[in-house]
C-alpha positions as CSV (number, residue, x, y, z in Angstrom):
1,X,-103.5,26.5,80.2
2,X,-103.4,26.4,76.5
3,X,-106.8,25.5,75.6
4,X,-108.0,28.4,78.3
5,X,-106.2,31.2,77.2
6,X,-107.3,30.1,73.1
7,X,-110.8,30.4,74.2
8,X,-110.9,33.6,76.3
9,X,-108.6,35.2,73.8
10,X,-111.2,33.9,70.9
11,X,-114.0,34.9,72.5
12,X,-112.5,38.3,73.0
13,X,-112.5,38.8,69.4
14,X,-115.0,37.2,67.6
15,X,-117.5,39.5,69.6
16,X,-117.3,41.8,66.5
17,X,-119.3,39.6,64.4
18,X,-121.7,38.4,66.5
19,X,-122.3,42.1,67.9
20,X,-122.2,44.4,64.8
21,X,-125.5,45.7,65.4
22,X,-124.8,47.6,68.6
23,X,-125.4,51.2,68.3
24,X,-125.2,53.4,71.5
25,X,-126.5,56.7,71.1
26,X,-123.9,60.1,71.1
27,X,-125.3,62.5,73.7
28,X,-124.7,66.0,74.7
29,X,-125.9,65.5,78.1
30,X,-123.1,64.9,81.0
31,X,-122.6,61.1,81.7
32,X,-122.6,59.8,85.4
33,X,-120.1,56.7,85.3
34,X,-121.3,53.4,86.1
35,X,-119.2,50.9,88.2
36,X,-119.1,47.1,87.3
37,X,-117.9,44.8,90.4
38,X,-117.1,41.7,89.7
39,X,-116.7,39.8,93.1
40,X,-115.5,36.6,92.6
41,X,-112.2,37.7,90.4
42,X,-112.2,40.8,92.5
43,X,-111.6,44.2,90.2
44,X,-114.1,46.6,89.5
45,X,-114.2,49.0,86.6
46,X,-115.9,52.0,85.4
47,X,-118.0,53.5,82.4
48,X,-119.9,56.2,80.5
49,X,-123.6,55.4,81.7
50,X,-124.1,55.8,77.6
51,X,-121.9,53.2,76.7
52,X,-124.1,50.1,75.7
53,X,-123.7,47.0,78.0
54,X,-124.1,43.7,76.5
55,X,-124.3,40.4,78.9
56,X,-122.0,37.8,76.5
57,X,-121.1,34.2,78.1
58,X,-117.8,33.6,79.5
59,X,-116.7,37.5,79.4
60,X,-117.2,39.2,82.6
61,X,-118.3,42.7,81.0
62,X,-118.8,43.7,77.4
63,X,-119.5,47.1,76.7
64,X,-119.6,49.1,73.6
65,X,-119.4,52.7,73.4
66,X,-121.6,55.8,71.0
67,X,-120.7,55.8,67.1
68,X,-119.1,58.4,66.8
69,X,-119.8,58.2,62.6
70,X,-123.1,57.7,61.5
71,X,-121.6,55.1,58.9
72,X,-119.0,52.6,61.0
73,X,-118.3,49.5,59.0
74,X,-118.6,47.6,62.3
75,X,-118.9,48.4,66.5
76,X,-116.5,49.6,69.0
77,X,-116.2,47.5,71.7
78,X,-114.1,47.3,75.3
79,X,-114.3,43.5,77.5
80,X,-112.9,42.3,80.1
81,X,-112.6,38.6,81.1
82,X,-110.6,37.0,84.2
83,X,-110.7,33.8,86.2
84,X,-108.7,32.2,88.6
85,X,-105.6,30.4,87.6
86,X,-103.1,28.0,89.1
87,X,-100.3,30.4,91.0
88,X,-97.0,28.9,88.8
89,X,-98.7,30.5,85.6
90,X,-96.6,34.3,85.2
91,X,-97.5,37.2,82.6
92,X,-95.0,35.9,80.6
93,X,-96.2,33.0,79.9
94,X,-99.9,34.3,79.7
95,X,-98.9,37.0,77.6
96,X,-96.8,34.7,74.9
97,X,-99.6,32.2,74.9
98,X,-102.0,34.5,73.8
99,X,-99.9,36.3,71.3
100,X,-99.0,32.7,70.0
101,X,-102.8,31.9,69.8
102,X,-104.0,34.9,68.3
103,X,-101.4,34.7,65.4
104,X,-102.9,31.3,64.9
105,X,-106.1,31.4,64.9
106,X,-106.9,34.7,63.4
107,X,-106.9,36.1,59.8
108,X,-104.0,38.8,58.9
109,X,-102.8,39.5,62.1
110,X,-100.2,42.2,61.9
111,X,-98.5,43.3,65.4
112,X,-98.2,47.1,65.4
113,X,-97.0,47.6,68.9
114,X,-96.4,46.2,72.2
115,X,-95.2,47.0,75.7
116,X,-95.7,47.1,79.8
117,X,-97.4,49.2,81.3
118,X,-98.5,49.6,84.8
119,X,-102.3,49.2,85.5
120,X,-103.5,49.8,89.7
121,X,-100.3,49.2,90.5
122,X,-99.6,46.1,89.3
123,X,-97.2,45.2,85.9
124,X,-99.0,44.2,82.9
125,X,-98.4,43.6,79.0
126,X,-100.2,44.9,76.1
127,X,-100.0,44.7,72.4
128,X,-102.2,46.5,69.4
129,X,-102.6,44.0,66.3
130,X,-105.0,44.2,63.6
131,X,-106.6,41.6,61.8
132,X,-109.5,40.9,59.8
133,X,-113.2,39.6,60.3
134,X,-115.9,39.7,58.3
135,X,-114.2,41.2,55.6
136,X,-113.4,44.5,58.2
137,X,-110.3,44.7,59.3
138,X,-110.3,45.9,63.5
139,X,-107.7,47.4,65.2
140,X,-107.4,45.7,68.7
141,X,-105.6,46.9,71.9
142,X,-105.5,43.8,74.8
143,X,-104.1,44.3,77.9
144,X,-103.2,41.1,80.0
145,X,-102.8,41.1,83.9
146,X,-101.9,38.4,86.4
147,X,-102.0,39.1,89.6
148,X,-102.2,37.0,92.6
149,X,-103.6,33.4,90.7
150,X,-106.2,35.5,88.9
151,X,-105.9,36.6,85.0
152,X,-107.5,39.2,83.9
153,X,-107.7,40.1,79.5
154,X,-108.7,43.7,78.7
155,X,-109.8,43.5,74.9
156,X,-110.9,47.8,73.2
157,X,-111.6,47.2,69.3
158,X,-112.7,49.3,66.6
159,X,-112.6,48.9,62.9
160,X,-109.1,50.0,62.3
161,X,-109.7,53.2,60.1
162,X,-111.9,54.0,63.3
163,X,-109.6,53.1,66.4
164,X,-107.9,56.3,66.9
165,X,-111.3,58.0,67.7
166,X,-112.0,55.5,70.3
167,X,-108.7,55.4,71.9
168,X,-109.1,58.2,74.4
169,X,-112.1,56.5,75.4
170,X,-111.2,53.2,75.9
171,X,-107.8,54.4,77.6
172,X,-110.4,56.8,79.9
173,X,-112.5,53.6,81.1
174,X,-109.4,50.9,81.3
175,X,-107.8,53.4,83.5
176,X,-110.3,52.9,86.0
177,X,-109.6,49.3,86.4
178,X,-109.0,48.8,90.4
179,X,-107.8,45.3,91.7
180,X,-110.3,45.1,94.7
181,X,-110.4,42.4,98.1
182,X,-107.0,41.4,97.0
183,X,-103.4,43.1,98.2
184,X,-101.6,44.2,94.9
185,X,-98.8,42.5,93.3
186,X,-96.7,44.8,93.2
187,X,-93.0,44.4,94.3
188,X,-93.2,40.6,93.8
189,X,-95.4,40.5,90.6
190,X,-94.2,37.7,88.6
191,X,-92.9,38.4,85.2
């Protein structure tokens, strides 16, 4: 379990370097949503048809939305990652993992926040930590899910001075995160 959850949590943040040059394009015209399915971890998700999309091994979807300055010392940048896990791991357990990995492994993490929240129905956890990469320090917000031997990381970033522009927008397209094939965890959801 350990040497899973370092890896999808390391690959949800070291996208910044390796995708700095990712520019979508602001527009005035009205944005149809796109869905993204995934079948075999069953959840689907939506997003701005203007948000870049960016096919990245081992993450399910990476997508990255319009600058919204025409000088952004790096990208902004929502993924989501699941696969299917043995049913005795919990959130707990995912969540502390992970939290325990990232302070780790990463440069000048600093924990600003954390919580539950509930997500389709089902109980999750989330925390917002920065920390620094490339010499930019981002601001990341990670949401982790378990929910019937299936976990799911939800990773929005930004360049820190920049995340609070993003925020409604990466809360807007998280919120339409739908557990799909599968009946919700809901009153037994293992914490």
């Amino acid at each position: 379990m350990k040497f899973v959850l370092k890896t999808l949590i390391l690959l949800t943040i070291l996208h910044a370097a390796a995708f700095s040059h990712l520019q979508a394009q602001e527009s005035s015209v009205p944005v149809v949503p796109i869905t993204y399915r995934n079948d075999n971890n069953k959840y689907s998700v939506s997003y701005p048809a203007n948000w870049l999309k960016k096919d990245v091994a081992k993450l399910d979807l990476f997508i990255s939305p319009p600058l919204k300055k025409e000088e952004q010392s790096g990208p902004a940048t929502v993924n989501f990652t699941s696969e299917e896990v043995p049913s005795d791991i919990n959130l707990t357990e995912f969540y502390n993992e992970s939290v325990k990995s990232l302070t780790n492994e990463l440069k000048n993490v600093k924990i600003e926040s954390t919580g539950d929240r509930i997500l389709d129905g089902v109980k999750t956890r989330w925390i917002v930590y920065t920390h620094v990469l490339q010499s930019i320090t981002y601001k990341v917000m990670q949401i982790f899910i378990i929910n019937y031997s299936h976990l799911y990381l939800i990773t929005a970033s930004a360049p820190a001075e920049d995340f609070d522009l993003y925020r409604p927008e990466f809360e807007s397209v998280i919120s339409t995160f739908k557990f799909e094939f599968i009946e919700k965890q809901t009153q037994k959801s293992k914490t």
